[in-house]
C-alpha positions in Angstrom: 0.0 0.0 0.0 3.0 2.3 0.8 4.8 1.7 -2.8 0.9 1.9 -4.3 0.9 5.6 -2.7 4.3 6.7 -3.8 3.9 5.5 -7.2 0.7 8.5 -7.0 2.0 10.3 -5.2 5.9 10.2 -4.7 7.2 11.8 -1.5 9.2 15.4 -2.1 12.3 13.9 -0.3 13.5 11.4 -3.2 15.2 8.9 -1.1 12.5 9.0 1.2 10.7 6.9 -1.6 12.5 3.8 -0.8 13.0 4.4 2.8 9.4 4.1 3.8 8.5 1.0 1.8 11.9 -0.7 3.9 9.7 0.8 7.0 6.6 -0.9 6.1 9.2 -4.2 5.5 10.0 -4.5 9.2 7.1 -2.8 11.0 4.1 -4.0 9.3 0.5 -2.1 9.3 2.3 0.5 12.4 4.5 1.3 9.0 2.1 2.1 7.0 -0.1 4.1 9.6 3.0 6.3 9.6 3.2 6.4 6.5 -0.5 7.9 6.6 -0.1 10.4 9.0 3.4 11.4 9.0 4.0 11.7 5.2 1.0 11.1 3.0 -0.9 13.6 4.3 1.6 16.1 4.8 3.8 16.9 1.8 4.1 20.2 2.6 7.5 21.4 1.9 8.0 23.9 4.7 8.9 21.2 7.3 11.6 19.9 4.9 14.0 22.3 6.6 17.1 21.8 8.8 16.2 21.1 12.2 18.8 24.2 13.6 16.2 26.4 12.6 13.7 24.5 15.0 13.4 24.8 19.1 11.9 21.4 19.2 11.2 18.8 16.6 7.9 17.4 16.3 6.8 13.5 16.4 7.0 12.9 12.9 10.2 14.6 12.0 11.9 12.1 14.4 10.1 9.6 13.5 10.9 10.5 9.5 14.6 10.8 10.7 14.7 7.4 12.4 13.3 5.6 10.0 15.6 6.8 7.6 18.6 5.7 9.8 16.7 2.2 10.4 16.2 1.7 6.2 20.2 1.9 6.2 20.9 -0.6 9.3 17.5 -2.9 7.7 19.2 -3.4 4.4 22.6 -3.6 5.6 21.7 -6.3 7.8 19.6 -8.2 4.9 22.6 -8.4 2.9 24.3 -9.1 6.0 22.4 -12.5 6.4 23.3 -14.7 3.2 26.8 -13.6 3.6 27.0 -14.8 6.8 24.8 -18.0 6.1 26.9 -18.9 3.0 30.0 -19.1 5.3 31.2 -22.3 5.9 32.9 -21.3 8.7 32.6 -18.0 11.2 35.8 -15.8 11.0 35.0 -13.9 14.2 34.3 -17.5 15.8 31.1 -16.4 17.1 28.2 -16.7 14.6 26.2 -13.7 15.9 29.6 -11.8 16.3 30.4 -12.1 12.5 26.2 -11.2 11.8 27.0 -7.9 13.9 30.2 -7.0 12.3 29.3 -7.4 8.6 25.1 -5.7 9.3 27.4 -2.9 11.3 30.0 -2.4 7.7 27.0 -3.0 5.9 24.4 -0.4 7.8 27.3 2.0 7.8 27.2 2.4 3.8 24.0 1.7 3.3 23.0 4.7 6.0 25.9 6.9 4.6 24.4 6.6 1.3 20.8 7.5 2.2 22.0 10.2 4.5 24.2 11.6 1.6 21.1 11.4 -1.3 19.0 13.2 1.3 21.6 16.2 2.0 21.9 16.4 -1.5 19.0 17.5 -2.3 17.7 19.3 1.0 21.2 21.3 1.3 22.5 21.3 -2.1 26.1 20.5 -0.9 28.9 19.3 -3.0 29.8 15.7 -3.3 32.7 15.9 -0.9 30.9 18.1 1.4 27.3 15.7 1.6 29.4 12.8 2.2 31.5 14.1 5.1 28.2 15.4 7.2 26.8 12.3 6.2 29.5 10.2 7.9 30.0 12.7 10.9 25.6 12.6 11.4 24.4 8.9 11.2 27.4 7.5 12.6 25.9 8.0 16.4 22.5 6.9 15.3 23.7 3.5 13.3 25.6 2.1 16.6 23.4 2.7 18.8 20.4 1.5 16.6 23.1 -1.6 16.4 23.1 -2.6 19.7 19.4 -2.4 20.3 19.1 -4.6 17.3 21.8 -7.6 18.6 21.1 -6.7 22.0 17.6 -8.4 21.2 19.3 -11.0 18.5 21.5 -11.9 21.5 18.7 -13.3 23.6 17.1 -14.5 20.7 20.2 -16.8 19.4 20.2 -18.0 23.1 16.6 -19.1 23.4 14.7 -19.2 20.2 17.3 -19.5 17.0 19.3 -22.3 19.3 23.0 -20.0 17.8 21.8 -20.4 14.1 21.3 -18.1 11.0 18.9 -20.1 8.5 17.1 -17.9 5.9 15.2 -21.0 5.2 13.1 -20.6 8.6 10.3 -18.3 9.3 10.9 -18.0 12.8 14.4 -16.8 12.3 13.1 -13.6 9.7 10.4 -13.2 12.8 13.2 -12.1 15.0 15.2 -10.1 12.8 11.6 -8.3 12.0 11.5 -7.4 15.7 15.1 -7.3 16.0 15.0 -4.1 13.5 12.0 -2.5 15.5 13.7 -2.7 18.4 16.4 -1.5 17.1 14.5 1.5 16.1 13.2 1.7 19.5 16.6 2.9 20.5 17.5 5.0 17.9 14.6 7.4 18.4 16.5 9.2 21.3 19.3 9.3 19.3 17.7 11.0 16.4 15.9 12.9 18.6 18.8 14.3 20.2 20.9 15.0 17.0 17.9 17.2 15.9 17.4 19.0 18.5 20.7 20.2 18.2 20.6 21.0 14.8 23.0 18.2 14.1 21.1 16.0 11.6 18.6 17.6 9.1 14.9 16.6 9.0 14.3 14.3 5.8 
């Protein structure tokens, strides 16, 4: 319903077109009630603006923000997943270990990128210039959206997954699916607070 909407209707922010159908991916129906009420129905251009020249931003500018830092760690760590699973072996001899590094390398580029497409066209900065604040503002935001994520993979490897990755099982795609919200969970302080200080500009 989300990709059905942008195809009509595509959001001003142009990366912001693929971030929200990766946030319907991992937070089914809740994603696409945001969707409704923090984008759809507010296209209005005057809140894309840099959050230094707000006191306070509002719910949906953080949760905008988040879920564009979540899209980056969610594909990172899809990607992550057959690498890891293809392995025959661990190189970090811990399974969930090597998961972590390679979604964390992974999320990094993935979130740089998105971070850098937005800037682009919000700020209009150079090349060199997008891809610096990109680095230097959703570095913070990946790691700690990170640990939420394996802090909750952890316990799930311990008591439901038994220490495996298998794509092949629905159960294990359960977990990561609440691995990511959860992981989002704990990002939204962090995005909250890199606003507020006029650190990270509203997408």
């Amino acid at each position: 319903m989300i990709v059905k909407d942008i195809l009509r209707r595509p959001h001003p922010v142009r990366i912001m077109n693929l971030v929200w159908p990766i946030t319907g991916l991992y937070m089914p129906f809740f994603g696409w009630l945001a969707w409704w009420f923090f984008a759809r129905k507010s296209r209005q251009k005057s809140w894309l603006t840099p959050a230094s020249r707000r006191q306070s931003p509002e719910i949906r500018q953080i949760f905008s923000s988040t879920s564009h830092c979540a899209a980056g760690c969610a594909l990172g760590d899809i990607v992550a997943i057959p690498i890891v699973s293809i392995l025959n072996y661990s190189p970090f001899h811990s399974l969930l270990l090597s998961h972590a590094i390679f979604s964390l390398a992974l999320s990094f580029v993935f979130g740089v990128l998105l971070q850098f497409f937005a800037l682009r066209q919000l700020e209009g900065f150079s090349i060199f210039r997008a891809l610096w604040q990109a680095i230097k503002t959703d570095f913070f935001s990946l790691v700690v959206y990170q640990v939420g994520m394996f802090l909750y993979m952890e316990l799930a490897f311990c008591f439901i997954l038994h220490g495996q990755i298998e794509p092949r099982v629905l159960r294990f795609w359960f977990m990561l699916q609440i691995a990511l919200f959860t992981g989002f969970i704990f990002a939204w302080p962090a995005n909250k607070f890199l606003l507020q200080r006029g650190i990270k500009t509203v997408v």
